[in-house]
C-alpha positions in Angstrom: 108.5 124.8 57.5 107.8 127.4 60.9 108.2 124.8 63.1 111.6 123.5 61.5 112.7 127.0 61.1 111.9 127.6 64.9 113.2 124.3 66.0 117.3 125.1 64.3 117.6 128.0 66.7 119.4 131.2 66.2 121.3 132.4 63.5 124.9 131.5 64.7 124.4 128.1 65.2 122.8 127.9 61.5 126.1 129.6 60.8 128.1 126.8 62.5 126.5 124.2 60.8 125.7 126.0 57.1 127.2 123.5 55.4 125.1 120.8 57.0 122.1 123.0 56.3 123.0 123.5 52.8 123.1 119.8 52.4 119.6 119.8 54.0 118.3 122.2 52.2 119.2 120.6 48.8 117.9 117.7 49.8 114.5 119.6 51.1 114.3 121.2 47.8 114.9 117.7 46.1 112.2 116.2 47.8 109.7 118.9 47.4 110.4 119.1 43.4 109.8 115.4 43.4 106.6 115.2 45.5 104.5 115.7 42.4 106.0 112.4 40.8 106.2 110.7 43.9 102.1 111.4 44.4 102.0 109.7 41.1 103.5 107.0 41.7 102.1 106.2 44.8 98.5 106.7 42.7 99.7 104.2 40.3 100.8 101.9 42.9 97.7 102.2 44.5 95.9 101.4 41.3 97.6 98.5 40.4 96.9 97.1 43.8 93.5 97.9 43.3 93.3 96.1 40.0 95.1 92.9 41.4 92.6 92.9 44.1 90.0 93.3 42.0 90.6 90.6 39.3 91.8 88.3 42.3 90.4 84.7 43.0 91.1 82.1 45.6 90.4 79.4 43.5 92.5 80.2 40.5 94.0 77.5 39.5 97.1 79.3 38.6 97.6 79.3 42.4 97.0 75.2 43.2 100.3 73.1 43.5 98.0 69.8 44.4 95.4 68.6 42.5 94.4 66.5 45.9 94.4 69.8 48.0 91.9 71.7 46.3 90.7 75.2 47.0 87.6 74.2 48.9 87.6 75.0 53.0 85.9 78.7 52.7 82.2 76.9 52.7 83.8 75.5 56.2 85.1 78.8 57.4 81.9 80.3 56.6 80.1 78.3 58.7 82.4 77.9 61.4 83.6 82.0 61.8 81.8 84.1 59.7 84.0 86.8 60.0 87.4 84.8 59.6 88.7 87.5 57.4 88.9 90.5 60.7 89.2 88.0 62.9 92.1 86.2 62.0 95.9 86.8 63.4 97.3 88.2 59.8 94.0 91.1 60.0 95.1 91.8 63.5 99.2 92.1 62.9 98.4 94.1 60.4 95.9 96.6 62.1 98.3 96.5 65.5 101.5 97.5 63.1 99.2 99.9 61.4 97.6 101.4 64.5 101.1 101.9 66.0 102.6 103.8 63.8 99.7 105.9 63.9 99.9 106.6 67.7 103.9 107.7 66.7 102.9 109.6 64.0 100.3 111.8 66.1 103.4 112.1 68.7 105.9 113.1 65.8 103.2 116.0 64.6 102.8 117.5 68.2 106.9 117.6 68.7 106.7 119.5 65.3 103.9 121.5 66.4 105.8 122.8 69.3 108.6 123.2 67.3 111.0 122.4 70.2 113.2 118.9 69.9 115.2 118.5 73.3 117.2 115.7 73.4 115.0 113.3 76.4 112.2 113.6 72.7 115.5 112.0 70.7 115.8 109.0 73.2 112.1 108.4 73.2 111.6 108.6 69.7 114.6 106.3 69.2 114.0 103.6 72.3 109.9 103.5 70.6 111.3 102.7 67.2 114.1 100.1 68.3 110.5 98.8 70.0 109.0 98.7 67.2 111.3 97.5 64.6 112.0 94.5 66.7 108.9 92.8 67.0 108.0 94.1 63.2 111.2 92.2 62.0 110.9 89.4 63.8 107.6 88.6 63.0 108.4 89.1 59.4 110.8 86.6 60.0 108.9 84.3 61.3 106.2 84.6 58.2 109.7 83.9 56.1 110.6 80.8 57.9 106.9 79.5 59.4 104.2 81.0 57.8 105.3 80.8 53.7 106.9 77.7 53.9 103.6 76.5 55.5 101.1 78.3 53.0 103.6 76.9 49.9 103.3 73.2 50.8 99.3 73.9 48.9 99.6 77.0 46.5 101.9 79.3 45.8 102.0 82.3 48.0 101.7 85.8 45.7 104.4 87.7 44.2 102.5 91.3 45.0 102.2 90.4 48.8 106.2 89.6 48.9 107.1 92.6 47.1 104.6 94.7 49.4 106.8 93.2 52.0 110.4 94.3 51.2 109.5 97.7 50.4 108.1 97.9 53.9 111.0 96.6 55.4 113.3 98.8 53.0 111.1 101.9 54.6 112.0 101.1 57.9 115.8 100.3 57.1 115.9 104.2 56.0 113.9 105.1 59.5 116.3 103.8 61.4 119.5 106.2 59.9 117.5 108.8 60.2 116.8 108.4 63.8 120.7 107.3 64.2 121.4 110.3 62.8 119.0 112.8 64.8 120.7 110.8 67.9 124.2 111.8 66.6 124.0 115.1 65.1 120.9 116.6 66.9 119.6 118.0 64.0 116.1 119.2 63.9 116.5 118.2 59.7 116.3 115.2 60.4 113.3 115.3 62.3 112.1 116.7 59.0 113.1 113.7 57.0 112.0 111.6 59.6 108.2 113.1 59.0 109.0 112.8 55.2 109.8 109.1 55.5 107.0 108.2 57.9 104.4 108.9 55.8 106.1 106.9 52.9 106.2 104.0 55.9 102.6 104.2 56.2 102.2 104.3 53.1 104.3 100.4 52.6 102.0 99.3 56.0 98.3 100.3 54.1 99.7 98.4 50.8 100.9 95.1 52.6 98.2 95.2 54.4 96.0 95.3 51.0 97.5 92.9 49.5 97.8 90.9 53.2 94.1 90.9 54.1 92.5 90.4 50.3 95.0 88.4 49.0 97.2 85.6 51.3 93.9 85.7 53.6 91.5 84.2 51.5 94.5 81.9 49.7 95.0 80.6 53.5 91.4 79.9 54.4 91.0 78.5 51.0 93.5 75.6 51.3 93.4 75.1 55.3 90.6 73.9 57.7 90.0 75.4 60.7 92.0 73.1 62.9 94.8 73.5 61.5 94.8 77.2 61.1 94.1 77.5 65.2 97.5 74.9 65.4 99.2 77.3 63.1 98.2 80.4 65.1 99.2 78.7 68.5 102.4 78.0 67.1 103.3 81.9 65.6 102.1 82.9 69.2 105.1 80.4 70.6 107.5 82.3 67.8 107.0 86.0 67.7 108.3 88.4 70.4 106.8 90.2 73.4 106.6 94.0 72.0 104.0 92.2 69.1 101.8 91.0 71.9 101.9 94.0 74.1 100.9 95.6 71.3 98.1 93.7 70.0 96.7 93.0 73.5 97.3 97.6 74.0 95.2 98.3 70.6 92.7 95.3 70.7 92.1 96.0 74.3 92.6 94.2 77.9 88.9 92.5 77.5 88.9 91.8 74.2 91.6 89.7 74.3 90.7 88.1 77.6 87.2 87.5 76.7 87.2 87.0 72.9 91.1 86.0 71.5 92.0 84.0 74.0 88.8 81.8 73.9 88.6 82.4 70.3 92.6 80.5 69.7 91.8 78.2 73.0 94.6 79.2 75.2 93.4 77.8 78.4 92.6 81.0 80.7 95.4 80.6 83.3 97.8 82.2 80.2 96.7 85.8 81.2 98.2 85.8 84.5 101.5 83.6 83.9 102.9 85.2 80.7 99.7 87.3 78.6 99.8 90.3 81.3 103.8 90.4 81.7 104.3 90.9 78.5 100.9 93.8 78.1 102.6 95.5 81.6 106.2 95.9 79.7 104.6 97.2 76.7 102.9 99.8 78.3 105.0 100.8 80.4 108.6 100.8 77.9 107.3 101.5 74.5 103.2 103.5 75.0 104.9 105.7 78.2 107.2 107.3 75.3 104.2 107.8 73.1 102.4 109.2 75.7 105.6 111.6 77.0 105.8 113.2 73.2 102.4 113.8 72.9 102.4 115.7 76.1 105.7 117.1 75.8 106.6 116.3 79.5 109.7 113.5 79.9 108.4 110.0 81.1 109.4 108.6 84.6 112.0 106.6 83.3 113.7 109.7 81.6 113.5 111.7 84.5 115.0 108.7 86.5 118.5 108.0 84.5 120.4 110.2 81.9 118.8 110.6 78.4 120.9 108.7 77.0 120.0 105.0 79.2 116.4 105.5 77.8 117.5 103.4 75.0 119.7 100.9 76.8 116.8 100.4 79.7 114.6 99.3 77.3 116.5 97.3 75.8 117.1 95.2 78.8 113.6 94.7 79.4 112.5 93.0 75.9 115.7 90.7 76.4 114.6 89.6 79.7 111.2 89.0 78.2 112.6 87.2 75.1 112.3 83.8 75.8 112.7 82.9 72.1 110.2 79.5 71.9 108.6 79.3 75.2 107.2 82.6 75.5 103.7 81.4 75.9 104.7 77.7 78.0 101.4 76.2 79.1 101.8 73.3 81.6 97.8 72.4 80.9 98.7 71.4 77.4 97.9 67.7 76.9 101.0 66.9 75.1 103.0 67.0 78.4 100.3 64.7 79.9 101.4 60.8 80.2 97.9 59.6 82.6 94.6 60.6 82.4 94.4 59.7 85.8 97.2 61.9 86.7 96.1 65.3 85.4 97.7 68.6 85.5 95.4 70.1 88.2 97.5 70.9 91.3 98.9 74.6 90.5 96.4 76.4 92.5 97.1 74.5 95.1 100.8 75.5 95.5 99.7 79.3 94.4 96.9 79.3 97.6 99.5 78.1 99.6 102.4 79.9 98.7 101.4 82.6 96.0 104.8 82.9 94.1 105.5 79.0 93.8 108.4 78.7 92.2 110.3 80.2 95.0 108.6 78.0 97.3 110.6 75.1 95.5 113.9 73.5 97.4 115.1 73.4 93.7 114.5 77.1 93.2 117.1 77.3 96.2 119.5 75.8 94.0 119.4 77.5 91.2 119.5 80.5 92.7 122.8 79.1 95.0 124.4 78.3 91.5 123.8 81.9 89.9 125.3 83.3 93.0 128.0 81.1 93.1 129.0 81.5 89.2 128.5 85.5 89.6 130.7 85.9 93.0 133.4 84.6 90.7 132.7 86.5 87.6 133.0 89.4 90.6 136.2 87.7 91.5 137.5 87.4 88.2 137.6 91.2 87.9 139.2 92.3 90.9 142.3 90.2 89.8 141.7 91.6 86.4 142.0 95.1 87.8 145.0 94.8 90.3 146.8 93.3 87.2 146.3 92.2 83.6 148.4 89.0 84.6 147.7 86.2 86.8 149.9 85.2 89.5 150.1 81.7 90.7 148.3 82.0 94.0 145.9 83.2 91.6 146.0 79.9 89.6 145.9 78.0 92.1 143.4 79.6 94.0 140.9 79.6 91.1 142.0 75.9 90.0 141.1 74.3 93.8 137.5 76.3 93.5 136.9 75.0 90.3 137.5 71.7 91.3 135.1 72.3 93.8 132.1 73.8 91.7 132.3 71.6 88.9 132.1 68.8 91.0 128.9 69.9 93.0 127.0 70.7 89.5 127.9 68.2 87.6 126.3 66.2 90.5 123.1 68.6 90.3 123.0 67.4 86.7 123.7 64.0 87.2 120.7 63.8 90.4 118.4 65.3 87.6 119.3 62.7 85.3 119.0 59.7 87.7 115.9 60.7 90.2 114.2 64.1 89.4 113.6 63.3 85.9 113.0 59.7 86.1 110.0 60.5 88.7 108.1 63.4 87.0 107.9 61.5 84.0 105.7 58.9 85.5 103.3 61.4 84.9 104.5 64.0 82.4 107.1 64.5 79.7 110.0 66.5 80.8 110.1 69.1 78.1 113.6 68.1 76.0 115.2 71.5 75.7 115.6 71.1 79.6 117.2 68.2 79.3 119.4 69.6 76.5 120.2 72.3 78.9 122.0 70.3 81.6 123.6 68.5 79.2 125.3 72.4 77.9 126.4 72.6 81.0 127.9 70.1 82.0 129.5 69.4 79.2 131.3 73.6 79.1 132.3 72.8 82.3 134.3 69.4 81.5 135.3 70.7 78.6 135.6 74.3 77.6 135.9 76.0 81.1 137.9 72.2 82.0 141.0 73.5 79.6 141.0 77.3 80.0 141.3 76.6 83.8 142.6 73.4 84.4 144.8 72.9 81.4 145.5 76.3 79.6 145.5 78.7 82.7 149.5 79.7 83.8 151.3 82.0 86.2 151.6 85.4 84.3 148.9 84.9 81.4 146.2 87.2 81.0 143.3 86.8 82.4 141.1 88.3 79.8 140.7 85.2 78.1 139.0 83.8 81.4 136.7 86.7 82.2 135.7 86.4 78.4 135.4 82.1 78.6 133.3 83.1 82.1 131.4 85.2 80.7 129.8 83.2 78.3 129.6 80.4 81.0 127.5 83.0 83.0 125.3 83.6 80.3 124.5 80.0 79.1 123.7 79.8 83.4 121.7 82.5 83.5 119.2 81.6 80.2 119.4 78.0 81.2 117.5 79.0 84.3 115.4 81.7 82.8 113.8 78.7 80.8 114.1 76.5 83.8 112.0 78.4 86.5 109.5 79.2 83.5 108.9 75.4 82.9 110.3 73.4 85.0 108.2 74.6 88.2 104.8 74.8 86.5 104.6 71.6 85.3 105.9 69.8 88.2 103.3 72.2 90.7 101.0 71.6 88.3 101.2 67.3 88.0 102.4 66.9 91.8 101.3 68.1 95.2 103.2 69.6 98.0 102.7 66.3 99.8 103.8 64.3 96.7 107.0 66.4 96.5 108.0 66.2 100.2 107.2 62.0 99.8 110.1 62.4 97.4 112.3 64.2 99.3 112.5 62.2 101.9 112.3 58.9 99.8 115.7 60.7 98.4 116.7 62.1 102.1 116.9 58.1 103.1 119.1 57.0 100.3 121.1 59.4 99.2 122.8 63.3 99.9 120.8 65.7 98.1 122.9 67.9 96.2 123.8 71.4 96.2 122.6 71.2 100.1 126.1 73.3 100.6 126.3 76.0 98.6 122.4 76.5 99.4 123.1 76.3 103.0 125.4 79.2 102.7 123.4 81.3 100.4 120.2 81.5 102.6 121.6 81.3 106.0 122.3 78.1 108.7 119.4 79.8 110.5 117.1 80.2 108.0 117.6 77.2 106.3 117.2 75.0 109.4 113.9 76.6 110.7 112.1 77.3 107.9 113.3 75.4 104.4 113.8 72.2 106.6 110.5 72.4 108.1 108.6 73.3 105.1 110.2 70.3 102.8 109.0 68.0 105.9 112.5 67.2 106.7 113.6 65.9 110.0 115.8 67.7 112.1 118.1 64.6 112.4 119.5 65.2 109.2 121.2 68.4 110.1 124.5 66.9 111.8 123.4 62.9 111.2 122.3 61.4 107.9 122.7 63.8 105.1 124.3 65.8 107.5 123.6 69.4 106.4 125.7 71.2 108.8 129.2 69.1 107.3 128.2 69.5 103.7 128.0 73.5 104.6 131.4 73.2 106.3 132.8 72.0 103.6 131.5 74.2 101.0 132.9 77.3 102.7 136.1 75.6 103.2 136.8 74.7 99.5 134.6 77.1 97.8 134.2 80.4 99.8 137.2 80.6 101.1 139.1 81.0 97.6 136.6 83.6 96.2 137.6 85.9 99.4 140.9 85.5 99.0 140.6 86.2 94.8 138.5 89.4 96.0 141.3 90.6 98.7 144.4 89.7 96.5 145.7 88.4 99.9 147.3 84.7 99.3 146.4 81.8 101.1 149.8 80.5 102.3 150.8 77.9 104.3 150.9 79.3 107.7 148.5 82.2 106.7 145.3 79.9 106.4 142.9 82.0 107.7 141.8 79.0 110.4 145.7 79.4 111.3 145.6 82.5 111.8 142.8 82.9 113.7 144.4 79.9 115.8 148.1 82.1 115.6 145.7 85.1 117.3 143.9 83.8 119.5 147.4 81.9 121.0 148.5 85.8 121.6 145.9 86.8 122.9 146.1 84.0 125.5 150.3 84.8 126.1 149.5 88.5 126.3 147.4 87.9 129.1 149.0 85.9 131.0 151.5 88.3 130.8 149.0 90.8 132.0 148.4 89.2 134.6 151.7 87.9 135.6 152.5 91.7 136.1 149.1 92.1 138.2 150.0 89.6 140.4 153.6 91.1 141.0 152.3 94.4 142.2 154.1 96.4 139.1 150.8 99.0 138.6 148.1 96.4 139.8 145.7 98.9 140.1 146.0 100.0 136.4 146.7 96.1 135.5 143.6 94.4 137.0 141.4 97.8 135.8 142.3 96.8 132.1 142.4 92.7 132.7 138.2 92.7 133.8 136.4 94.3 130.7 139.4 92.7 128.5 139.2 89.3 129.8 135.5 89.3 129.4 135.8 90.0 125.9 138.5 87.0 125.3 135.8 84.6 126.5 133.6 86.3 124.6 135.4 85.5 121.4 136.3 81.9 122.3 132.8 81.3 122.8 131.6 83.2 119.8 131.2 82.6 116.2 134.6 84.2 115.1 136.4 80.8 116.3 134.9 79.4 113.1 136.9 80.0 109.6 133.2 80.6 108.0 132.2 82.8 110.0 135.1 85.2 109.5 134.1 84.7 106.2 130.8 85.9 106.2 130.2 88.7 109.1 133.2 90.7 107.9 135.5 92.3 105.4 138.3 89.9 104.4 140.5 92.6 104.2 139.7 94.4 107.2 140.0 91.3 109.3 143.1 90.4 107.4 145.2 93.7 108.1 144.1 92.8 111.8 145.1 89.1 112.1 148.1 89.0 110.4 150.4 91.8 112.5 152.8 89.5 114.4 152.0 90.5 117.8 149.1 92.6 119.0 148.0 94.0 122.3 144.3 92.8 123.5 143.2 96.2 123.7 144.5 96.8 120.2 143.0 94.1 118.7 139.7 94.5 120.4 139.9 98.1 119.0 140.0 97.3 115.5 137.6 94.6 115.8 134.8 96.6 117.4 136.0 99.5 114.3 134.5 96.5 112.2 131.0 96.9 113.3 130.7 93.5 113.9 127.1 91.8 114.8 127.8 88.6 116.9 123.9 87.4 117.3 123.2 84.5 115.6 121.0 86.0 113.2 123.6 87.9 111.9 125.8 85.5 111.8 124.0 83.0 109.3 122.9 86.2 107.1 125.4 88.0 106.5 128.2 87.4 104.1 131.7 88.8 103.7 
């Protein structure tokens, strides 16, 4: 062990930790003594696998549940694929799994070589296996609950494959305390029995992987055609998780897959750029870039970029935002969403020439992205209360009651304009896919109900507010993965059944009937500006409808006034009383402003220092027009060019002189072009 012995460092901190190292060492020695027996054991396992293999045959009756599903489809697959058995997806899981753990345990041997383990090597080595174990256990899972089940319905699936199985996963269950350990204690010993165990890991992978490929194989493509094979495979694809098809796409190769797999299982061709390269581009660049930094032994990017330690947790937000559990794979050209014939699904390259990224092209995208701002400027809300005090007060109560009156009116309307007109029209030429339509139903449904009584019914002066931060919480996050599914289906079926001129045809079919909703709380999200000049104009809507029909401009109105309004005030723990409304007291202001002057002036005109006077009154009374005539006579503007706070601890002193209060305005940095204006928010 030179490389261990290097690795534990000097003598005093073997001192330090001797009785750690004695432990180690006993172990060490325990391991070694046993090596012999363990070699033949292994040789024994390895035997009797051998001699199952070689006395095995598919069409052993002692494997047949059905007399009426016989053992007879390998005459087909030989005619129809040859090579079925290294071409099939169990061959190909099991090479990817195998070559993977190869690639770490190259990695692991030059960190041993250079007998030096500093702690970025821990992260990687841990954030690679959490990696790994995922997708390994989850596709496990799914043979548990798809692939057996589906085998078993025609002979029964063999005891030496399931075995094979659990020892593998028993292998990596000891992996992972090890590496827990080597986290937590930084000891190079268990980089040692990390080494140990990964051979004894590889060991599990080559005998499943017997038993998988010579075995189950042939069973499978004995007793199923190869239709229904191919609708199998399509399916697991649907099931398993993103790290197992960066990996098979890494180690099978970019044009392989493109060029053999994917024609080979029929995915239509458009898959590699909508959700086949995503998931190869994460892989590679959060599981093979620590790989690549051990072999090397030069940190990655992303450990030079954040502490050691948020290695791990980085990576493990990027495979949940790739997880999206069914509907990894969603393809809108599949014909089971297709009503017509004469209404195919071919218009998606039309909305990607024009647009490129579609889906944000969409007015519905707008709104979506409106409602995750909204729900998230409360959840920011929520916390500042939390912070200034564990209990709620009941301006508080109030406050949060009005704006939830508010938003669970305007999305319950969402939901019920989906039920009523979107939905109803893109089915006259496709099947909206149900879990969608499940999904506004969640919502709606938490929001009448569970959010209903913690706010409206449970929620009183001087409770904690944990309870609702929890509650909204998990409102955010049913929100948030709603419309992670939502943009990943929603949009590609409708861009790829409809055309931009279709779509606008409906809007404005809507547009003459009734008031689109939502049209608010976009409005304020993207800007008056920016929504009138560009979104209007590219949904073909008329200009009339921005202060007559629909109306825009009101419905924006009104959203700041019962929405935004109570979120500022929840941020600035400054209550909304009854002569404080902040439209009062810019009103209360602006009337001193006005009596101040005339004052000013009043003394100008009686001679008492006119020279002075008159020198302020010119620049001063400039600015007071100014203001009139600018956007800070509007509550919503207030709202969104400056900090509520700020513009609070100006408006509210009872009496202010106009040189004053132009001082601490202009200390605001304030932008009065119209630009800013519909951008910016408070």
């Amino acid at each position: 062990l030179p490389s261990i012995t290097k690795a534990l460092g000097s003598g005093e901190r073997f001192e330090r930790n001797s009785s750690m190292m004695d432990r180690r060492a006993t172990l060490s020695k325990s391991k070694s003594l046993s090596s012999i027996a363990r070699l033949r054991g292994s040789l024994e396992n390895r035997s009797k696998c051998t001699d199952a293999i070689s006395m095995f045959n598919s069409t052993d009756k002692k494997y047949q549940k059905h007399d009426e599903l016989p053992p007879d489809q390998l005459a087909v697959w030989d005619e129809f694929r040859p090579d079925f058995i290294i071409t099939n997806n169990m061959y190909m899981f099991g090479n990817t799994h195998l070559n993977e753990i190869t690639s770490m345990k190259k990695a692991l041997q030059k960190v041993q070589e250079r007998g030096e383990l500093p702690s970025w090597a821990c992260f990687c080595i841990k954030a690679w296996w959490e990696g790994h174990s995922e997708w390994v256990e989850d596709l496990y899972t799914v043979n548990r609950d798809f692939v057996i089940p589906k085998m078993e319905e025609r002979f029964h699936y063999p005891e030496e494959a399931i075995e094979a199985q659990k020892k593998l996963l028993d292998n990596m269950a000891t992996i992972t305390a090890i590496i827990d350990d080597l986290i937590d204690y930084g000891d190079p010993c268990e980089f040692y029995n990390l080494l140990y165990e990964w051979s004894s890991y590889e060991s599990s992978v080559i005998r499943f992987n017997t038993f998988n490929n010579n075995m189950v194989t042939m069973l499978y493509h004995s007793y199923f055609s190869p239709k229904e094979i191919t609708d199998n495979n399509r399916t697991i694809f649907w099931k398993v998780s993103s790290g197992y098809v960066g990996s098979l796409i890494h180690f099978l190769g970019v044009d392989t897959f493109r060029h053999e797999m994917v024609v080979r299982e029929k995915f239509p061709p458009q898959c590699w750029e909508f959700s086949f390269k995503t998931h190869y581009e994460a892989y590679v660049g959060h599981t093979v870039i620590h790989v690549d930094a051990l072999l090397s032994g030069t940190p990655s990017n992303l450990s030079m970029n954040c502490n050691h330690e948020n290695i791990v947790e980085r990576c493990r937000e990027m495979r949940k935002e790739l997880s999206w559990d069914n509907y990894i794979f969603f393809n809108p050209y599949d014909p089971m969403h297709q009503i017509h014939a004469e209404f195919p699904p071919n218009k998606l390259q039309e909305w990607k020439d024009d647009f490129g990224d579609h889906t944000k092209a969409s007015p519905r995208y707008l709104v979506n992205m409106a409602h995750r701002s909204e729900v998230a400027d409360m959840m920011r809300a929520l916390i500042k209360v939390q912070k200034r005090s564990p209990t709620i007060d009941a301006w508080e109560v109030s406050s949060i009651q009005n704006w939830f009156v508010a938003h669970r009116s305007w999305i319950t309307e969402l939901c019920d304009f989906s039920y009523d007109e979107l939905i109803p029209w893109v089915e006259t030429r496709f099947h909206y896919p149900t879990v969608l339509k499940d999904g506004f139903s969640e919502i709606t449904n938490l929001l009448n109900s569970t959010m209903s009584n913690v706010i409206m019914h449970d929620l009183k002066a001087g409770d904690t507010i944990a309870h609702l931060v929890e509650k909204w919480t998990d409102y955010e996050a049913t929100v948030t993965n709603f419309f992670d599914l939502f943009d990943r289906m929603h949009f590609m079926l409708v861009h790829a059944f409809f055309s931009r001129d279709e779509q606008a045809e409906f809007m404005n079919s809507v547009a003459a009937t009734k008031v689109f909703p939502g049209s608010g709380p976009v409005i304020y999200h993207v800007g008056k500006d920016k929504f009138r000049n560009e979104v209007m104009k590219r949904e073909q809507l008329d200009d009339f409808l921005w202060r007559n029909g629909i109306n825009f401009e009101s419905r924006y109105t009104r959203y700041v006034e019962e929405v935004v309004e109570h979120i500022i005030l929840l941020e600035s723990g400054l209550p909304a009383k009854e002569d404080t409304g902040l439209q009062k007291i810019l009103k209360r202001t602006m009337d001193n402003l006005t009596t101040e002057l005339s004052m000013d002036s009043s003394c100008s005109s009686s001679g008492e220092d006119s020279n002075v006077s008159l020198g302020k009154l010119a620049p001063e009374g400039k600015k007071l027009a100014m203001v009139k005539s600018s956007p800070l006579t509007s509550t919503r503007n207030i709202v969104r060019i400056a900090s509520t706070s700020s513009l609070m601890s100006v408006c509210r002193r009872p009496s202010i002189g106009i040189s004053d209060f132009f001082s601490s305005f202009n200390s605001l940095n304030l932008d009065f072009s119209d630009e800013t204006v519909a951008s910016k928010r408070g």
